[in-house]
C-alpha positions as CSV (number, residue, x, y, z in Angstrom):
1,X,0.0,0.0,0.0
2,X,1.0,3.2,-0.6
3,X,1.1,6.5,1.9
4,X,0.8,9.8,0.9
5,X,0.6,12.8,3.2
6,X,-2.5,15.0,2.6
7,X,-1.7,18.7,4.0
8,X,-4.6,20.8,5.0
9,X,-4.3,24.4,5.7
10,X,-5.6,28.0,4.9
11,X,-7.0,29.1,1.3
12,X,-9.4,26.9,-0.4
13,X,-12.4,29.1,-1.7
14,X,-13.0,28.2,-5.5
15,X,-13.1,24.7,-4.8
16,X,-15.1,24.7,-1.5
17,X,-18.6,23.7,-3.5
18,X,-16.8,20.9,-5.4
19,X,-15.2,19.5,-2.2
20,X,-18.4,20.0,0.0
21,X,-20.4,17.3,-3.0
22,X,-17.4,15.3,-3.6
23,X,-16.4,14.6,-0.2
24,X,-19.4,14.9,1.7
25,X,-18.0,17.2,4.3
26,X,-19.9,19.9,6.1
27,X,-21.7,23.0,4.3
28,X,-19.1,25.7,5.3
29,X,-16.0,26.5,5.8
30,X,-16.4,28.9,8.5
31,X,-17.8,27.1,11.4
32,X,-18.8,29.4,14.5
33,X,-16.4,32.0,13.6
34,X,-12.7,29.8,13.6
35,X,-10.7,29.0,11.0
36,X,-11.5,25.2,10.2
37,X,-8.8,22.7,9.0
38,X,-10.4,22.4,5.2
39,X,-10.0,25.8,4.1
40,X,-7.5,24.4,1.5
41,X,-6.3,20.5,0.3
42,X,-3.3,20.4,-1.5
43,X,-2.9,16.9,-2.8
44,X,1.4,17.2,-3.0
45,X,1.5,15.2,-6.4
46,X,-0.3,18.4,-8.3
47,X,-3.4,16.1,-8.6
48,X,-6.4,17.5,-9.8
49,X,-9.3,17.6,-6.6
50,X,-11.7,15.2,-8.4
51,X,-8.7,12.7,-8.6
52,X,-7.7,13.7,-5.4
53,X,-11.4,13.1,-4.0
54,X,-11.7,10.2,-5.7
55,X,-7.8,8.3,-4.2
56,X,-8.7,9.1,-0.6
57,X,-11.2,6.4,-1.2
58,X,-9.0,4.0,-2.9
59,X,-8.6,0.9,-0.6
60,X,-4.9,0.6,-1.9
61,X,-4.4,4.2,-0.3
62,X,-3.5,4.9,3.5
63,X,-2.8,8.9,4.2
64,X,-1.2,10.8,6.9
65,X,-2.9,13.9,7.7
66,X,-1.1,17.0,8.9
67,X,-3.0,19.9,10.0
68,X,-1.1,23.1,10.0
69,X,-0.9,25.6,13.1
70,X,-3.5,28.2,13.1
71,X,-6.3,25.6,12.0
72,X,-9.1,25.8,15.5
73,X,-11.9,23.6,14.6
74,X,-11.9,20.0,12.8
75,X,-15.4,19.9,11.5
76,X,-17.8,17.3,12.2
77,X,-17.4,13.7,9.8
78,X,-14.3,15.7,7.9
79,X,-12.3,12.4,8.0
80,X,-15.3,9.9,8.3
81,X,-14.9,6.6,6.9
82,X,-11.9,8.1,5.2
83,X,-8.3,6.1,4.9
84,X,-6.7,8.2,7.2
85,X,-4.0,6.2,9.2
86,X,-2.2,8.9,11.6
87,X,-2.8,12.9,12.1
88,X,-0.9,15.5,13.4
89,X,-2.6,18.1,14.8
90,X,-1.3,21.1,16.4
91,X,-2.1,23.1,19.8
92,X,-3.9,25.9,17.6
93,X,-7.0,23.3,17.3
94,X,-9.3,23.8,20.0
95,X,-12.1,21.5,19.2
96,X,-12.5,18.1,17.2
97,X,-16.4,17.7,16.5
98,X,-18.8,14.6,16.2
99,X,-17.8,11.4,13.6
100,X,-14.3,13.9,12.6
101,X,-12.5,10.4,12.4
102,X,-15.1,7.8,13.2
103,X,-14.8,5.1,11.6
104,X,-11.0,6.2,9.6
105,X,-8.4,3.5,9.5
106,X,-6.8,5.9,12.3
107,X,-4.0,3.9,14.5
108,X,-1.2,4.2,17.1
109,X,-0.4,6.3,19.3
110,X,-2.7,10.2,19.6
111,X,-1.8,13.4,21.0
112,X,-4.3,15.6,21.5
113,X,-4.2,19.3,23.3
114,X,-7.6,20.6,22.0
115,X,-10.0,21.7,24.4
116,X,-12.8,19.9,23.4
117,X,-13.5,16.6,21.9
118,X,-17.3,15.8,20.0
119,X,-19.0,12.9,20.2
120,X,-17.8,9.5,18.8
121,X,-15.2,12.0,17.2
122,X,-12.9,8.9,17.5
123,X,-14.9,5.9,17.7
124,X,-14.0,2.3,16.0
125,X,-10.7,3.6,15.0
126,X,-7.4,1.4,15.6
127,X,-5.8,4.4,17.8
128,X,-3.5,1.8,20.7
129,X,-2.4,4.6,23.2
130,X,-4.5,8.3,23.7
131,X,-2.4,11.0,25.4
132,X,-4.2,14.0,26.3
133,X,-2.0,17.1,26.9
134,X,-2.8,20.1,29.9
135,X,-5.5,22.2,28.2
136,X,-8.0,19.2,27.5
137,X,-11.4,19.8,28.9
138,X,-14.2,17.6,27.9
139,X,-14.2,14.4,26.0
140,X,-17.5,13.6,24.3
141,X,-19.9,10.9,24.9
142,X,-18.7,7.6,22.9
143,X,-15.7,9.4,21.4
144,X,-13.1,6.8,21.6
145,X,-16.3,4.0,21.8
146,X,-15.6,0.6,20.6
147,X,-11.6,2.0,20.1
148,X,-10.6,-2.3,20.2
149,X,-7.1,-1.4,20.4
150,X,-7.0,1.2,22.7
151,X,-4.9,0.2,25.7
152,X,-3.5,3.2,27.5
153,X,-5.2,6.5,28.0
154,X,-3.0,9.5,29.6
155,X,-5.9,12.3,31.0
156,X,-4.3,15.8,32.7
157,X,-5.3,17.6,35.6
158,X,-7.1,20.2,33.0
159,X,-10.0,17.5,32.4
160,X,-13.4,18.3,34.0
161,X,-15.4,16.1,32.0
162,X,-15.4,11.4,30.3
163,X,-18.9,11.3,29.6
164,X,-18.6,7.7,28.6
165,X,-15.9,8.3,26.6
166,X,-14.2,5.0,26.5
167,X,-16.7,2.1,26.2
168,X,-16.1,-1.1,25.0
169,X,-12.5,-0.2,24.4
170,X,-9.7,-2.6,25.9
171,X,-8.1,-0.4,28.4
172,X,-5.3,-1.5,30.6
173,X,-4.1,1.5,32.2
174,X,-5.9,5.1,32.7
175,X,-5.2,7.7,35.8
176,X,-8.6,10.1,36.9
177,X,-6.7,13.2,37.9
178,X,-8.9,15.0,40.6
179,X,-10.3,17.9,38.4
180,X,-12.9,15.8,37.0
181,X,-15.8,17.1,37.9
182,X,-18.1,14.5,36.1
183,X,-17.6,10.3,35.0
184,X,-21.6,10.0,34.8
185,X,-21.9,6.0,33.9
């Protein structure tokens, strides 16, 4: 299998309509007021975005993802279903939303410093270890849910909230730091 890296970043306008139908991503770029992560795709190989839409399906094609620093928000289902097998994502995001990488081929080891983290944003992905860095507030309901591989969850003394965050996931090892104010079921 091959594995290309897929950069998002900061200036996709012209294409947003063709991405939006092609992709089945959200219906704007602008998502309560931040600067989201699909503002622009450039494919690296000068690829046109239909070809580009149409190899991030391709099951002989794993990507990396690399979100650039300034990106705030990854929209809701962005990388759903999608061949995604490992993201960077910088401490300028402060939110991942519902489904962003549900269900993406998504696996080893996740850092994550955002602030907030949507429902199933994670779920039945192959992610093994989840480190959560000082700043993280609130993990949504079912976000790593059904996560098999998940063995080793890392949670700082900035979380308040693990609204059943982790269920039917084969965790070995996890510390509650005393600021959470809420592990309801």
């Amino acid at each position: 299998m091959s594995r290309d890296t897929l950069v998002t970043g900061s200036k996709l306008t012209a294409l947003a309509n063709s991405i939006r139908e092609k992709a089945d991503i959200s219906d704007s770029l602008t998502l309560d007021g931040m600067k989201t992560a699909v503002d622009n795709i450039e494919t690296g190989g000068g690829e046109s975005l239909d070809s580009f839409i149409k190899t991030l399906s391709n099951p002989a094609t794993n990507y990396s993802i690399i979100i650039p620093d300034g990106a705030t928000l990854i929209p809701a289902k962005l990388y759903y279903g999608k061949r995604i097998t490992s993201v960077t994502i910088p401490n300028s995001v402060e939110k991942i939303e519902s489904y962003a990488f549900g269900y993406s081929y998504l696996s080893g080891e996740l850092e994550l410093s955002v602030k907030e983290i949507g429902e199933f944003a994670f779920q039945e992905t192959g992610i093994t270890k989840a480190i959560f860095k000082s700043g993280v507030e609130n993990i949504g309901y079912a976000a790593f849910n059904s996560c098999d591989n998940l063995i080793e969850v890392v949670l700082p003394n900035t979380i308040k909230y693990l609204i059943q965050c982790f269920g039917s996931c084969s965790i070995k090892t996890i510390n509650l730091p005393a600021s959470l104010i809420s592990v309801p079921g």
